[in-house]
C-alpha positions as CSV (number, residue, x, y, z in Angstrom):
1,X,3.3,-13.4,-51.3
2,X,1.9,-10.6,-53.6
3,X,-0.6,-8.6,-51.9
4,X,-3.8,-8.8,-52.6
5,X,-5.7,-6.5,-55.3
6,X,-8.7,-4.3,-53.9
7,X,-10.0,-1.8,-56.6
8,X,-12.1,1.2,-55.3
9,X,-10.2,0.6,-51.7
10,X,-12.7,2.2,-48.9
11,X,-16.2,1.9,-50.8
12,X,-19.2,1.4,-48.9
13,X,-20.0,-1.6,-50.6
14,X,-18.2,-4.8,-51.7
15,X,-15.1,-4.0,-54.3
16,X,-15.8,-7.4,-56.4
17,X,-18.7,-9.7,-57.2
18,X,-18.0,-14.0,-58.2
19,X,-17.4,-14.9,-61.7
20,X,-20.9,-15.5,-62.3
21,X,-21.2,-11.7,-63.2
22,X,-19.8,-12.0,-66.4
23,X,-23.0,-14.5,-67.8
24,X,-24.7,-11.7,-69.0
25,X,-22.3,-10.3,-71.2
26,X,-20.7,-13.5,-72.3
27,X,-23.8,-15.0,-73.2
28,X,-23.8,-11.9,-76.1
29,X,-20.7,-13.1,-77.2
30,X,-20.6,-16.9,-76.6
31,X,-23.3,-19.2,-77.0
32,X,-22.1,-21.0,-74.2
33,X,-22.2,-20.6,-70.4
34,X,-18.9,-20.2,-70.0
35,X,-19.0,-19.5,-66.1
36,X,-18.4,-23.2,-65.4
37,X,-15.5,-23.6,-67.8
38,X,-11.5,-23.6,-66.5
39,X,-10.0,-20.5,-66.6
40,X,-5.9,-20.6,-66.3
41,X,-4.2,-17.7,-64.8
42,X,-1.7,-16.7,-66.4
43,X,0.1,-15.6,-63.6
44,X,0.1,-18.3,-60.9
45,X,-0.8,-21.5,-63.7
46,X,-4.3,-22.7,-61.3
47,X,-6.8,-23.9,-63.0
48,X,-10.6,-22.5,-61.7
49,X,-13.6,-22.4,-63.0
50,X,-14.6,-18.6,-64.3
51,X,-17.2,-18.4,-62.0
52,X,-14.6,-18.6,-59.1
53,X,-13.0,-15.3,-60.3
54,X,-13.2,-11.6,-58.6
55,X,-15.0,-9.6,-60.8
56,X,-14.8,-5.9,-60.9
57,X,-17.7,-4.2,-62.7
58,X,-17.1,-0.3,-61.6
59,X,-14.2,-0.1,-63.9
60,X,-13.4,0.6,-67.4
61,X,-14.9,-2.3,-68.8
62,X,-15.7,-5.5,-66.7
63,X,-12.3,-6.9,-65.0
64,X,-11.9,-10.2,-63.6
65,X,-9.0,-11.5,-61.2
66,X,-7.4,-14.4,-60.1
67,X,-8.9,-15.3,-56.6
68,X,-5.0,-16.7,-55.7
69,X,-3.0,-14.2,-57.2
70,X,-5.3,-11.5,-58.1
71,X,-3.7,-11.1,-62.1
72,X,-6.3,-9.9,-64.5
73,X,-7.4,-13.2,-66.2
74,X,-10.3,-11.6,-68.3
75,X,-11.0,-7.9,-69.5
76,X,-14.7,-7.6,-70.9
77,X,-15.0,-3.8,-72.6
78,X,-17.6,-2.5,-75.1
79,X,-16.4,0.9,-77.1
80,X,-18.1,2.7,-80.1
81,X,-15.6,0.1,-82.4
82,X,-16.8,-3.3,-80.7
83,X,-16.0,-5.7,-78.0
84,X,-12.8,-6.5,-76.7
85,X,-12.6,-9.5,-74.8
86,X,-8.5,-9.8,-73.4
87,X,-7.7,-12.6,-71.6
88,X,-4.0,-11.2,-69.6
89,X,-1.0,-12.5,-70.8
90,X,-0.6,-16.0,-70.7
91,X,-4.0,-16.9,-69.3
92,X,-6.6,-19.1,-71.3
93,X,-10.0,-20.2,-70.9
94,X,-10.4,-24.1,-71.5
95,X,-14.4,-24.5,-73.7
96,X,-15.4,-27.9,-73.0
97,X,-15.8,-30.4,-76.3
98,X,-19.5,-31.1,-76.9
99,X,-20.6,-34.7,-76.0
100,X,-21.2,-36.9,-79.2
């Protein structure tokens, strides 16, 4: 079993926050909450929702992990050009289909 990632080993704080971090700055790009939705690791296959995620906001860009395998499943950065928004190899985020 991999071990697992811890960014800024040592701080004096928590290294990660949930999933629910990244409403904020989704909500500028989606017009959707899309902290509830299924987010497939790329990685490992499970399906969670995003909210369930480790999210790493004292990086480059927001960064947010896998809570089985710890793979990146979602990259969030803003440069001078525009935002990226990288979902890892293989991974995928699953919008649900509005009722009708």
């Amino acid at each position: 079993m991999p071990t697992p990632y811890t960014y800024a080993t040592g701080a004096h704080e928590p290294s990660h926050l949930d999933g629910n971090a990244l409403a904020g700055a989704l909500s500028e790009v989606f017009a959707a909450d899309l902290t509830g939705c299924g987010c497939r690791c790329g990685a490992c296959g499970v399906i969670e929702p995003l909210a369930r995620a480790l999210v790493y906001i004292h990086c480059p860009g927001t960064v947010a992990r896998c809570t089985h395998c710890s793979a990146v499943v979602l990259r969030l950065t803003t440069t001078p050009t525009g935002r990226w928004l990288d979902f890892g190899p293989g991974a995928s985020l699953c919008l649900p289909v509005p009722e009708e």
